[in-house]
C-alpha positions as CSV (number, residue, x, y, z in Angstrom):
1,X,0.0,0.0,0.0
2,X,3.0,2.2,0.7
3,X,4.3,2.1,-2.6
4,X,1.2,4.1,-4.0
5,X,2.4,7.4,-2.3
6,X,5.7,7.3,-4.5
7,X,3.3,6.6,-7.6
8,X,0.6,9.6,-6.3
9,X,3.9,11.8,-5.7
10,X,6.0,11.1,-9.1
11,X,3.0,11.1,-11.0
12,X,1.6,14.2,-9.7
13,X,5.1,16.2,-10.1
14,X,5.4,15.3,-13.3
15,X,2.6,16.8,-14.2
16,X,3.2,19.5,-12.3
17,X,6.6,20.6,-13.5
18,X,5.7,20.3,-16.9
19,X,2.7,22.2,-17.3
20,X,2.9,24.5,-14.0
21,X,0.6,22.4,-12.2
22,X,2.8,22.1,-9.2
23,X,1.5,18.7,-8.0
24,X,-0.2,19.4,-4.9
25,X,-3.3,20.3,-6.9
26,X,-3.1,16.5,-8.1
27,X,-1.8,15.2,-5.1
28,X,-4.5,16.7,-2.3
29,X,-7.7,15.5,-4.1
30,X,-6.1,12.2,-4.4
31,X,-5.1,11.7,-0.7
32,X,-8.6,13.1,0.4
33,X,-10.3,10.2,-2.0
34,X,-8.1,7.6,-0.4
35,X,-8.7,8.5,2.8
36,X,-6.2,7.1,4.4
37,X,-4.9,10.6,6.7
38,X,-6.5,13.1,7.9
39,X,-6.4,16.5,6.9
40,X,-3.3,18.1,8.7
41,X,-1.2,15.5,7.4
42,X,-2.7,15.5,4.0
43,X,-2.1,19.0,4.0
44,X,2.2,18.2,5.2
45,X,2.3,15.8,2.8
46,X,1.3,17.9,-0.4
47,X,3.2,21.1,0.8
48,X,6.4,18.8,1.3
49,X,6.4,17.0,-2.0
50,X,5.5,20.0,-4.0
51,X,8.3,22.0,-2.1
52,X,11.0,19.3,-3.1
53,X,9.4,19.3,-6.5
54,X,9.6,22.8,-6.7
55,X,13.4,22.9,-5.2
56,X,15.0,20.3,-8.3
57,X,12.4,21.6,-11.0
58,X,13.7,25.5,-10.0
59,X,17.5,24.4,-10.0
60,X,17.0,22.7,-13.5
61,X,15.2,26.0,-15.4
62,X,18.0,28.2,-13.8
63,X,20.8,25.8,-15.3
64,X,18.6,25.5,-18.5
65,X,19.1,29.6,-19.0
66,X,15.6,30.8,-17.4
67,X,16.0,34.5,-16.2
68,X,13.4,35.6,-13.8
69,X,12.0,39.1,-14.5
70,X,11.3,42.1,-12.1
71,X,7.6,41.6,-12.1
72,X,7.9,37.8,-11.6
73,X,10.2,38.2,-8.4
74,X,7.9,41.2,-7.1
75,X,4.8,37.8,-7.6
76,X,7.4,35.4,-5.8
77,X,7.8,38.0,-2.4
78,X,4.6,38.5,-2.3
79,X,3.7,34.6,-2.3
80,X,6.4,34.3,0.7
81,X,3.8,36.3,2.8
82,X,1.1,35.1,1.5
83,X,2.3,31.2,2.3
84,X,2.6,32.3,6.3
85,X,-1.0,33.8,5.6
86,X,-2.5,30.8,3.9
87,X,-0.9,28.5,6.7
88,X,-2.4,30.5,9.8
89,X,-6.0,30.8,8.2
90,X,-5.5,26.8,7.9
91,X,-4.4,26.4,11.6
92,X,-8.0,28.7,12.6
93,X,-10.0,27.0,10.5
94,X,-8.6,23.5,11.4
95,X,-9.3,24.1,14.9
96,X,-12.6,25.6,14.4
97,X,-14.3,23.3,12.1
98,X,-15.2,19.6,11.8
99,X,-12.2,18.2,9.6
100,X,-14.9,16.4,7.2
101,X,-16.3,19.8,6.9
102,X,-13.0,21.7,6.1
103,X,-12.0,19.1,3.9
104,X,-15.7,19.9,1.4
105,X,-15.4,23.4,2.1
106,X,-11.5,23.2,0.2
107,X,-12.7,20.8,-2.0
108,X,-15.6,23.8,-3.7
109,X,-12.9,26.0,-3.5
110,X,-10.7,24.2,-5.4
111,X,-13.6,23.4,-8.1
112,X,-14.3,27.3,-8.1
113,X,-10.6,27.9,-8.9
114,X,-9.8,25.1,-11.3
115,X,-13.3,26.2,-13.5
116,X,-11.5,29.8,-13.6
117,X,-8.1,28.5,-14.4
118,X,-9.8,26.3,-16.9
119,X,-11.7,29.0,-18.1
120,X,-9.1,31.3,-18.8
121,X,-8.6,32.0,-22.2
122,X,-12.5,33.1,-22.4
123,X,-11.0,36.0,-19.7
124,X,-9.5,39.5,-20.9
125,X,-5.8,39.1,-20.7
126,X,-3.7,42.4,-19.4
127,X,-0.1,43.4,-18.6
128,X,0.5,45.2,-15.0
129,X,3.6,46.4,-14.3
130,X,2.7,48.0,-11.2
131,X,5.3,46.4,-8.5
132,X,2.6,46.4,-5.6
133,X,-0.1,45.2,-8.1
134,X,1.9,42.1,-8.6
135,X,3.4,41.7,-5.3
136,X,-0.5,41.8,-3.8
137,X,-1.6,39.3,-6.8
138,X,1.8,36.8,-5.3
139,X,-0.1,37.5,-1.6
140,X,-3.3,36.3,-2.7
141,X,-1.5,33.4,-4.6
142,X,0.5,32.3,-2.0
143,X,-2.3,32.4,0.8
144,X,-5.1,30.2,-1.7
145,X,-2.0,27.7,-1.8
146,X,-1.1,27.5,1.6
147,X,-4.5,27.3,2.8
148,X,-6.0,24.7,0.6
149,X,-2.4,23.0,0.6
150,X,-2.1,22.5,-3.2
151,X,1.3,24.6,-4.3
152,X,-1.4,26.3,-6.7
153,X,0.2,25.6,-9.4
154,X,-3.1,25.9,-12.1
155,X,-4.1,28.9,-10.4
156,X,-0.7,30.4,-10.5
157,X,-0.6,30.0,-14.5
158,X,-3.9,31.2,-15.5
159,X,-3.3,34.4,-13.3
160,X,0.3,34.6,-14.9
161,X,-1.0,34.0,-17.7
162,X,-3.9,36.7,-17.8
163,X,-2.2,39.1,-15.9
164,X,1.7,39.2,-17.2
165,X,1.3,38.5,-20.9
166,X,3.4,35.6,-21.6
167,X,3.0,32.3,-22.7
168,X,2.2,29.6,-20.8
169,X,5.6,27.9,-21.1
170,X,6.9,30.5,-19.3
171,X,4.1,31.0,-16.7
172,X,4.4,27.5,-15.7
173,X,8.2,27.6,-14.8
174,X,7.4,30.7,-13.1
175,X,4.4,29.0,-11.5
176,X,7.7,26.5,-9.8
177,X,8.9,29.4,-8.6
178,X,6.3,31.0,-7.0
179,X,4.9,27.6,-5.0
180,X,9.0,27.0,-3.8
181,X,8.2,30.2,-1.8
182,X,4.6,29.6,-0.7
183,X,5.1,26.5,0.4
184,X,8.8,26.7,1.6
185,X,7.2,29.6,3.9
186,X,4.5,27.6,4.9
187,X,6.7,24.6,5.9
188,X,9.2,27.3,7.7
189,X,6.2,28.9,9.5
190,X,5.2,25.3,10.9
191,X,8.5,24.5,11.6
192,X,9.1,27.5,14.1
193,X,5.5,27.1,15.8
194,X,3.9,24.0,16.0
195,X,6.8,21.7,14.8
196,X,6.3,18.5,12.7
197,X,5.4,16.0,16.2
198,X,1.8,16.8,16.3
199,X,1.5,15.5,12.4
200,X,0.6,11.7,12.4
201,X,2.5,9.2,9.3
202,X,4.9,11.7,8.2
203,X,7.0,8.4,7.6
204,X,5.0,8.5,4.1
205,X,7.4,11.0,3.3
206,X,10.6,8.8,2.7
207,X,8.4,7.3,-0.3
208,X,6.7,10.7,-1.3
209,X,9.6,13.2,-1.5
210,X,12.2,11.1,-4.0
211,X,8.8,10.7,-5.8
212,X,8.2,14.8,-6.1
213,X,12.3,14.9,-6.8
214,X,12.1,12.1,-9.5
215,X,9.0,14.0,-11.0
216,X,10.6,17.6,-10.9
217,X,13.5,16.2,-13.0
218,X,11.5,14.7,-15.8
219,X,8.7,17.1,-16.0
220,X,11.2,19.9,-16.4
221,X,13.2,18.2,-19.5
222,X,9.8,17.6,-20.6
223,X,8.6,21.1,-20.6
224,X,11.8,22.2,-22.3
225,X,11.2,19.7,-24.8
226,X,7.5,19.8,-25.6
227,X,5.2,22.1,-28.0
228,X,3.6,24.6,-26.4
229,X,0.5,23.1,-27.6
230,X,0.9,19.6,-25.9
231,X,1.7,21.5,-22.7
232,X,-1.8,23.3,-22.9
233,X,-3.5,20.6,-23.9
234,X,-2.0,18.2,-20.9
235,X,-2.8,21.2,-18.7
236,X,-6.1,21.4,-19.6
237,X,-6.8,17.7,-19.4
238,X,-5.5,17.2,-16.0
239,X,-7.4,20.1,-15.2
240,X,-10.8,18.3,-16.1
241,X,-9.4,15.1,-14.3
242,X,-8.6,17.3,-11.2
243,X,-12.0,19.2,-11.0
244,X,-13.9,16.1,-11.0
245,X,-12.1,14.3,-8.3
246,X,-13.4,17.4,-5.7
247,X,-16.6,17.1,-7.3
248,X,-17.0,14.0,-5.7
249,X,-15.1,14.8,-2.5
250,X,-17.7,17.7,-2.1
251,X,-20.3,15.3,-2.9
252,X,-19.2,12.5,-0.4
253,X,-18.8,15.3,2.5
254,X,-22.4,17.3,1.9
255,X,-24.4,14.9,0.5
């Protein structure tokens, strides 16, 4: 049974450093259908794969020549802040809410988001340049990603996407980028607080981690190798796959 938390992990990360996904958007859904943990350690799982995901796939576009602009580093300081944000609202609503409860309320969330970032060439596109524009847009990135405990990655590109002009090659290695900050902060922010004893199977890790590593290294080769076409249209498909799978864990929890 053990095994299937390297295949949820590499698969996941692949995904997600090819098209921007970041993995945790793949990986949360799938650990909340199993329903083997329970939410706090669901959400340390995701955060840590799609962190060491994020660390090799970031390493591997620098080396590859990817330069990050001014406006992309204003979104990646502002999704530092916004990952303590996201991983405080989490704590309050954790402890204020029926876990089975939190768990459908992320769940139409995530199906809100995913429609929009699935959406989002029906959406007016724009270019800010405005530094605290963009480093607000990182905040709000950073704190949906944190909180829901995804890395954000779909979210990140369609908002890149709409709101810096480029392509969505580019928007997904920036996408890496932004959820090594999120979720590094949100893993630091945990780290000086609560610590990581109160977490139950974190063991899971040792199988889920060289997963996320082993996935950050092919799906970056891959999106380096790959037509910008294929990328959107493997986006878009796990997209669909994604939105489903919290369809039914809203359903499951509500009805």
């Amino acid at each position: 049974m053990i095994i299937i938390y390297f295949i949820i992990a590499f698969t996941a990360t692949v995904f997600g450093s090819l098209a921007g996904l970041g993995g945790g958007v793949i990986i949360k859904p799938v650990l909340d259908l199993l329903g083997q943990d329970n939410l706090n350690t669901i959400s340390i799982l995701s955060s840590a794969t799609v962190f060491s995901m994020a660390v090799v796939s970031s390493i591997k576009q620098l080396g590859a020549g990817f330069r990050l602009k001014k406006a992309f580093i204003f979104l990646i300081i502002g999704a530092v802040i916004g990952g303590v944000i996201g991983k405080q609202l989490f704590s309050i609503s954790a402890e204020g809410l029926d876990q089975e409860i939190l768990k459908g309320i992320q769940a139409i969330i995530l199906v809100a988001l995913l429609l929009l970032a699935l959406f989002r060439e029906r959406l007016p596109d724009y270019e800010v340049e405005n530094p605290a524009i963009t480093s607000l847009t990182g905040v709000l990135l950073g704190t949906a990603a944190a909180f829901l405990g995804i890395g954000g990655g779909p979210i990140n590109v369609a908002v890149i996407v709409m709101f810096l002009a480029v392509d969505i090659r580019d928007a997904a290695v920036v996408s890496i980028f932004i959820i090594l900050a999120s979720q590094g902060a949100k893993l630091l922010t945990i780290g000086v607080t609560t610590g990581y004893g109160i977490y139950n199977d974190l063991y899971k890790l040792f199988y889920m981690i060289p997963g996320g590593i082993a996935g950050g290294l092919l799906g970056s080769v891959l999106n380096r190798k790959l037509k910008d076409s294929s990328i959107h249209r493997i986006y878009n498909i796990i997209l669909v796959i994604i939105i489903l799978i919290n369809i039914y864990n809203a359903i499951s929890v509500f009805i």
